[in-house]
N, C-alpha and C positions, 0 to 999 in steps of 0.2 A: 184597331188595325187588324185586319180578317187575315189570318193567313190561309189560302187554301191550299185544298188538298191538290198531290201533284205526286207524279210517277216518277221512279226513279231517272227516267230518260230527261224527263221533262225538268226535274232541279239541277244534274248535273250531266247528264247527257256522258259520250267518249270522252277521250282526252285527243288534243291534237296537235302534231307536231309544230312547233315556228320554226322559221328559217332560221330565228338563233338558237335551234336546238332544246326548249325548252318546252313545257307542255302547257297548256290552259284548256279549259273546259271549252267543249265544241258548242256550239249555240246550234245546232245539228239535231233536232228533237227524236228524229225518227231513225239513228242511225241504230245498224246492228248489233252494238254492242251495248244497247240501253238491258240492264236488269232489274229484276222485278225486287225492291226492296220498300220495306216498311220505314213508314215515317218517325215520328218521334212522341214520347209518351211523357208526362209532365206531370206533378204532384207536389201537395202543400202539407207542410207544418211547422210550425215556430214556434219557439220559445214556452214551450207545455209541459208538463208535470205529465208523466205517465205512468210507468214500471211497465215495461213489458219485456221477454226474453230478446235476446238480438237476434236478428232476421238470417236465416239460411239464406243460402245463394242463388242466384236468379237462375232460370234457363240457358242453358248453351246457345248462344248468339250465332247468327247464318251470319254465312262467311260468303263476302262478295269479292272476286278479281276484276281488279280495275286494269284497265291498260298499261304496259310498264310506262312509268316517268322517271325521270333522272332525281335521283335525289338532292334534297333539299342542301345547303347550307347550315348551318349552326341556327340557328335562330331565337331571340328572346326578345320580351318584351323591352323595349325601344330602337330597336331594330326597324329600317323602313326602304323600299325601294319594290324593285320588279318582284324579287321572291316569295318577299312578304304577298305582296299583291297574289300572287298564284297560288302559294297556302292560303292565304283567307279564301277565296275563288274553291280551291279544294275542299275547305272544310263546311264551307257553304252547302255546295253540294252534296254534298254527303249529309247536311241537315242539321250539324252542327250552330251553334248559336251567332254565328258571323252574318252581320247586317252589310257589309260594306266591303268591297274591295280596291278600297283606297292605299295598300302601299303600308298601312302605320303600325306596328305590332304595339297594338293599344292592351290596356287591360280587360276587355271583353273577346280580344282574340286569344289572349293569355290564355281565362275562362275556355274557351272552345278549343282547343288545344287541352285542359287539365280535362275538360270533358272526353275529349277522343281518347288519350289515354288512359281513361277510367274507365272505357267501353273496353280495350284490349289489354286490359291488367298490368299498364306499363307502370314505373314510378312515376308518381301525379307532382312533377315538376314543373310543369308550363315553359318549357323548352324544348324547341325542335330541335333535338339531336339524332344520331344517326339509328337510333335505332326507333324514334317515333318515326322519322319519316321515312324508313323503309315499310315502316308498317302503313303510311300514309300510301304505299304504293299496291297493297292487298286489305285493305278494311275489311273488319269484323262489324256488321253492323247490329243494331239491338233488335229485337222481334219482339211484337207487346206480349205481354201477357196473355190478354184477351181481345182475338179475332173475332170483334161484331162491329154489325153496320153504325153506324151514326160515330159522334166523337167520342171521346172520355181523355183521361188524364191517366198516366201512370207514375208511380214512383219507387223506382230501383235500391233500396235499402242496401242490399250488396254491394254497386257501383257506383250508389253515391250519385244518381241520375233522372233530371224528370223527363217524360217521354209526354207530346200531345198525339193522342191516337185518331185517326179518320178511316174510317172504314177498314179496318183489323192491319192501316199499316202506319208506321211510326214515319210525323209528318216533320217532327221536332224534337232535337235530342240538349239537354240543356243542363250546366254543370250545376250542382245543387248539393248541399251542407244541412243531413239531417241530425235528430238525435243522438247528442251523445253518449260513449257508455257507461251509464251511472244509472243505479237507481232511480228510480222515476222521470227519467229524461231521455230514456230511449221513445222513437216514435212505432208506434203501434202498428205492426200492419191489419189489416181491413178491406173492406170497402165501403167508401162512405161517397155522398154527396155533398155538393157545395150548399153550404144555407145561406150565407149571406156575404157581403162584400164592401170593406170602407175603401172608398176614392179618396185616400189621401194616407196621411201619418196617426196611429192609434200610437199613444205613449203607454204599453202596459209596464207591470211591475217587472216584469222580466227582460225587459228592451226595449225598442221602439221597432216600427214593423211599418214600413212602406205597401199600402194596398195592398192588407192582407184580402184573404179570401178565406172564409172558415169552410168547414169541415162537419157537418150534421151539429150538435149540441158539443162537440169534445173540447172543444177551446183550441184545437190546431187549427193552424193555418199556413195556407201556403202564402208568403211574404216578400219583400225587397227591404233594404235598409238595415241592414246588419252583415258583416262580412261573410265572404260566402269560401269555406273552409275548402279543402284538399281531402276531407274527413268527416268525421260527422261532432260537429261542434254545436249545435243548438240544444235549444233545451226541450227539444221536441217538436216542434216544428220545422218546415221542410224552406229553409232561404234559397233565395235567387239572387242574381243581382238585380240591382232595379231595373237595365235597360230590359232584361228579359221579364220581369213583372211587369212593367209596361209594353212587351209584347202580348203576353199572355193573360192580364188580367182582362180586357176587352172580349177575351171566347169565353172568360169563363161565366156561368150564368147560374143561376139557384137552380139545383135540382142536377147540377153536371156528374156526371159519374168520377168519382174518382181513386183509384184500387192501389194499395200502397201495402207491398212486399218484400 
C-alpha cells in the first residue's frame, strides 16, 4: 500500500466551520490557508544488543498555526461518537498515524495521539486532555533531518518517533518504542540502509518481530509485534505497531536510506 507524497493543503487542507459549531477538515485543496509542512520520517530497530551513548535531542521543530477550533472534550481510548470522529480527521491530517475516521478511539488512535504528544513534549498519556488539545489547535510539526529528493526513513531517538520522508518533507509521522537505557540495548544512531526483509513472523531470542526489516549487517530492525512503549523499551530495535508495519513495510525496499538520531 503506496502512500504518496501530498502537500500540506492536500492531507489536511483549512479547517471549517459547521452549522453546529464545530470544525472538520475542509476538502477545499486550494484554500489560502494551506501551509507548506513536511511529511513524516520513519525508522527501524528491535530487539538488538548494542552499547552506544544515548542520543542528544533532535532539531527544534517548525511550528505550524492552524485555524482556531474549539476544543476538544476529554477524550480516551474507548471513547466514540462525533469528536472522536474530528480528532482522528485532525490527526490524520496533520500525518499522524490515523487510518480512519470512523468515531472509535481505538488503540491506534491512542498510538497517534501518544505520538502527537511526543512531537510537543506533552506527558505521553494517550489522553485528549485540555492541554493536548489546545495544542491540537497550534501544532508543532517534525522537520526531517535530512532535505533530499527521493524517500528515506528517519528515526527520532529524542521523541521517540519514526518519520517516512518524500522529497525533504515528512509524509508520516508514527509512534515508535526504541532502545532501552541499559548497556548494550540502547539503539545506535547512524545511517544505515535496508538489506533485507521477512514477510511474516522471525521468532528470535530476544522476542518475536512481525516483518522486520533489517538495517545493513547490524541485526536491527525496524519491526511490528511486540508492544510499542511510551518510552524506549526494546532491546535495540526500533517497534511499531503492526498496523503501521503493515503500512510501512511495503515502501520499504533493499538499499532504502534510513538515518537514525
Amino acid at each position: 500500500m503506496d502512500l504518496p507524497a501530498r502537500t500540506w493543503s492536500e492531507r489536511s487542507g483549512a479547517q471549517r466551520v459547521l452549522r453546529s459549531g464545530r470544525y472538520r477538515p475542509s476538502t477545499n485543496v486550494g484554500t489560502s490557508r494551506s501551509v507548506f509542512v513536511g511529511g513524516l520520517l520513519l525508522v527501524a530497530a528491535a530487539g538488538c544488543s548494542t552499547g552506544v551513548p544515548a542520543p542528544a535531542p533532535a532539531p527544534v521543530a517548525a511550528h505550524v498555526t492552524l485555524p482556531a477550533a474549539p476544543p476538544f472534550a476529554v477524550l480516551a481510548e474507548g471513547a466514540a461518537g462525533r469528536e472522536v470522529a474530528t480528532l482522528q480527521a485532525t490527526l490524520r491530517g496533520l500525518g499522524f498515524q490515523v487510518r480512519r475516521d470512523d468515531g472509535r478511539f481505538d488503540t491506534e488512535t491512542r498510538h497517534a495521539v501518544v505520538a502527537f504528544q511526543k512531537a510537543h513534549g506533552l506527558p505521553r498519556t494517550g489522553v485528549v486532555d485540555v492541554v493536548t488539545s489546545d495544542r491540537l489547535r497550534s501544532p508543532v510539526l517534525p522537520r526531517p533531518r535530512v532535505s533530499a529528493p527521493g524517500f528515506h526513513v528517519e528515526v527520532d531517538l529524542a521523541r521517540q518517533l519514526v518519520y517516512l520522508v518524500r522529497d525533504g518533507r515528512v509524509d508520516r509521522v508514527y509512534d515508535a518504542s526504541t532502545g532501552r537505557d541499559a548497556d548494550g540495548k540502547r539503539t545506535p544512531p547512524g545511517e544505515y540502509r535496508i538489506s533485507y526483509q521477512i514477510n511474516g513472523w522471525r521468532h528470535a531470542k530476544l522476542g518475536p518481530m512481525w516483518k522486520p526489516s533489517y538495517l545493513d549487517s547490524t541485526g536491527l530492525a525496524l519491526h511490528g509485534g511486540e508492544p510499542v512503549e511510551a518510552t524506549p523499551a526494546s532491546n535495540g530495535c526500533i517497534r511499531m505497531t503492526d498496523p503501521s508495519v503493515e503500512e510501512v513495510y511495503p515502501l520499504l525496499k533493499p538499499g532504502t536510506r534510513v538515518l537514525i538520531y
